[in-house]
N, C-alpha and C positions, 0 to 999 in steps of 0.2 A: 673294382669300381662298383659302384652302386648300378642295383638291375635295373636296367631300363624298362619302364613300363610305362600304360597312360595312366596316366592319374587323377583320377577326381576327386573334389572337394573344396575346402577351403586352404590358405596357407598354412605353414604350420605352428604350434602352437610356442610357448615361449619353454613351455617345458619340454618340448619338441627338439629344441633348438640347443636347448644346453644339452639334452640325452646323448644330440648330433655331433655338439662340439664335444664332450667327452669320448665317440665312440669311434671315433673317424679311424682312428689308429689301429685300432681292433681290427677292426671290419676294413680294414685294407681302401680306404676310398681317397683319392686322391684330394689334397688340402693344399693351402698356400704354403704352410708351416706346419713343421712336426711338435713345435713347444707352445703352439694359439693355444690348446685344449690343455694347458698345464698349469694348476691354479686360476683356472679364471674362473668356479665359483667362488673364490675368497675374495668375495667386496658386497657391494649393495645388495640387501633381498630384491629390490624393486630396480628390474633397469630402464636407466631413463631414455636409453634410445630407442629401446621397444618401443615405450609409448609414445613415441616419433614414429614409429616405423613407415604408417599409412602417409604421412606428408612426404618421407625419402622418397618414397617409391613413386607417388605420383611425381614427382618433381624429377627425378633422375629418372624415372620409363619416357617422359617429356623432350628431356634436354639433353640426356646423355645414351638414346637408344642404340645408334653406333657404337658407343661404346661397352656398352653392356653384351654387344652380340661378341665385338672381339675378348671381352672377357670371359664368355663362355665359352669360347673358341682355345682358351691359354690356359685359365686356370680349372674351369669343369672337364678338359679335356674332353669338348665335344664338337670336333669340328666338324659334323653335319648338322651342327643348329644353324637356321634360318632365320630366329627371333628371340631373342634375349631377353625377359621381361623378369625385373626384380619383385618379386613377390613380399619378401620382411627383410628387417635390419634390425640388427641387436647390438650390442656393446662387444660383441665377442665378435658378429660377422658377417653374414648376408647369406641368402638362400634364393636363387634364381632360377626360373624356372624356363628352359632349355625347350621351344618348340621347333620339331622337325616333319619333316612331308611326312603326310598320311592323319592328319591330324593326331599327332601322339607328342607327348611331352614328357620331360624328366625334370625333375627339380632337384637342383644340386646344390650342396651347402660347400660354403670359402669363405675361411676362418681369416681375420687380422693376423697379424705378427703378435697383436698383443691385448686386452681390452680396452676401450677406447670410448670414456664417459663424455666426453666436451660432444656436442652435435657438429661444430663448424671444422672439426676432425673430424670425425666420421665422413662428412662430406668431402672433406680434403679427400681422403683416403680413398674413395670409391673414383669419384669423379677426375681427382690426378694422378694419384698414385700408380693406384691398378690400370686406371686406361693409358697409363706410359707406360707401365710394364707389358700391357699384352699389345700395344701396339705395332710391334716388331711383323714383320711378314710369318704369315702362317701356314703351311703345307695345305692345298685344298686336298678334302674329302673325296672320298672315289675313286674311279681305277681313270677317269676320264685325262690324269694329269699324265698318268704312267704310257695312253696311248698316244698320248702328242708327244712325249720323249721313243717311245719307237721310231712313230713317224720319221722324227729325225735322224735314227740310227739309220733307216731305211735312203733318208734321200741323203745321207754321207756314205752307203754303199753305191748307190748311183754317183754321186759327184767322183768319186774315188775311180771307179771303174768308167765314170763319159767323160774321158780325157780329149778324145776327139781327136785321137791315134790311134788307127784300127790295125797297124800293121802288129804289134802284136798282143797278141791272146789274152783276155779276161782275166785277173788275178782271182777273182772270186768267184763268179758268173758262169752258167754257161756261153759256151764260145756263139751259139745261133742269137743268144739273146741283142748281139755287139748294134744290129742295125737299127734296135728298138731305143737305146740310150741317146740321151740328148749330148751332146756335148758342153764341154766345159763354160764357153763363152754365153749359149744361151741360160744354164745354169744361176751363171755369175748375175744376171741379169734378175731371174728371178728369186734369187736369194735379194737383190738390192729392194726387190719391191715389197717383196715378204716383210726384212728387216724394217724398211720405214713406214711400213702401214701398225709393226706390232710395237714402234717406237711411238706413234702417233696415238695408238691405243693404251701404250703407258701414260704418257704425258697425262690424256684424260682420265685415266681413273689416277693416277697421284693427285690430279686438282680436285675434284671429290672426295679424295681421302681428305685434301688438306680442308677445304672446305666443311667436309660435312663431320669430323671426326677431331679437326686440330691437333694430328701427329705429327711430331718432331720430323725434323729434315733429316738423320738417319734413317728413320724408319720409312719417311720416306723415299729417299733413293731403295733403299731393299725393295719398294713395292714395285717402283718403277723398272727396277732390275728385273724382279721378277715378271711383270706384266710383259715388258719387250721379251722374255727369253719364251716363257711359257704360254705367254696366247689366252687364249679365250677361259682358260679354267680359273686364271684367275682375278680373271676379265669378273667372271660370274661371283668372285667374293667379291669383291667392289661396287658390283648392282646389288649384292643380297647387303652387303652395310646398309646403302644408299634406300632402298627401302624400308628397311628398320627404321633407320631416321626418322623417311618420312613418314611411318606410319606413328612412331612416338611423337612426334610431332601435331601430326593428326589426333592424336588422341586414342587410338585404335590399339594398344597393348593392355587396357584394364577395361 
């Protein structure tokens, strides 16, 4: 993968962009496609989507900010980016610049399947393609998801052992610990209230997703699955789209 670093300056340059799209393979950086960088200098000297580039970018940081964050999320392989902002667009393939907490940023290039001179393809391609490609549910960043799956190992050793038959001994437990477990029936209880508050919390982030992102009805049920199973971690992707949006929307990504 490409080091992560902060980086300042301007975008990069067009001769920047081909050196990237030829180099990707080398340098081991992860790409949509192993054969985008394969002949794609044999066509125009001049490409015409470069000289587009600054209208994509304002227009798709605008209107497709959600989607740009879950595309850096699938295909940059950077699921601790916070804000997705496309920086250029060439006939070969897009370079977006990946910001994450601490004010530091990465700019990552993801090449086409192929080069791609028409503009209303290009835009097809960015806008539908890739944002139904990475819209599928996506593993949150951090260890924050790994401690709510304990959690539960933890209260499926209690559910297991608060039967609420103390006549015999703990399978797993010590035996003094027996008068501290809850039993089963209050258990059952709190598991019904757990499940319908993080059933309630899916419902709402799938209507934001669907709202603010326009993801397919598979990918939404995955999200919805995942929000009721997992809780608050991915509670927190769903607010980080959800301001993306609205800050490309605002105007606040250039």
């Amino acid at each position: 993968m490409m080091e992560e670093q902060t980086i300042q300056g301007s975008p990069p340059t067009v001769e920047m962009t081909q050196a990237a799209a030829e180099g990707h393979a080398a340098n081991g950086v992860k790409k949509r496609t192993t054969a985008a960088s394969q002949g794609v200098r044999a066509g125009k000297a001049d490409d015409p989507i470069e000289a587009m580039s600054d209208k994509f970018c304002t227009y798709i940081n605008q209107a497709n900010a959600g989607n740009l964050l879950m595309i850096a999320w699938h295909y940059a392989k950077k699921p601790e980016t916070i804000i997705g902002q496309l920086i250029s667009v060439d006939r070969l393939g897009i370079w977006i610049r990946c910001h994450m907490h601490g004010a530091v940023y990465t700019e990552e290039r993801i090449n086409f399947n192929g080069p791609i001179d028409d503009a209303k393809k290009v835009l097809h391609e960015i806008t539908v393609k890739m944002a139904m490609e990475a819209g599928h549910f996506q593993w949150p960043a951090g260890p924050l998801v790994w401690v709510v799956l304990l959690v539960y190992v933890i209260i499926g050793v209690i559910y297991y052992e608060g039967h609420g038959d103390f006549a015999r001994g703990l399978a797993l437990l010590p035996g003094h610990w027996q008068e501290h477990l809850p039993d089963r029936e209050v258990m059952n209880w709190g598991f019904l209230f757990i499940a319908g508050a993080h059933f309630v919390q899916g419902m709402a982030c799938t209507w934001l997703l669907r709202k603010r992102v326009r993801l397919s009805t598979p990918h939404l049920i995955q999200w919805l699955v995942a929000c009721s199973t997992l809780g608050y971690p991915v509670a927190c992707q769903v607010l980080c789209i959800k301001r993306a949006d609205t800050h490309g929307k605002l105007k606040k990504l250039w």
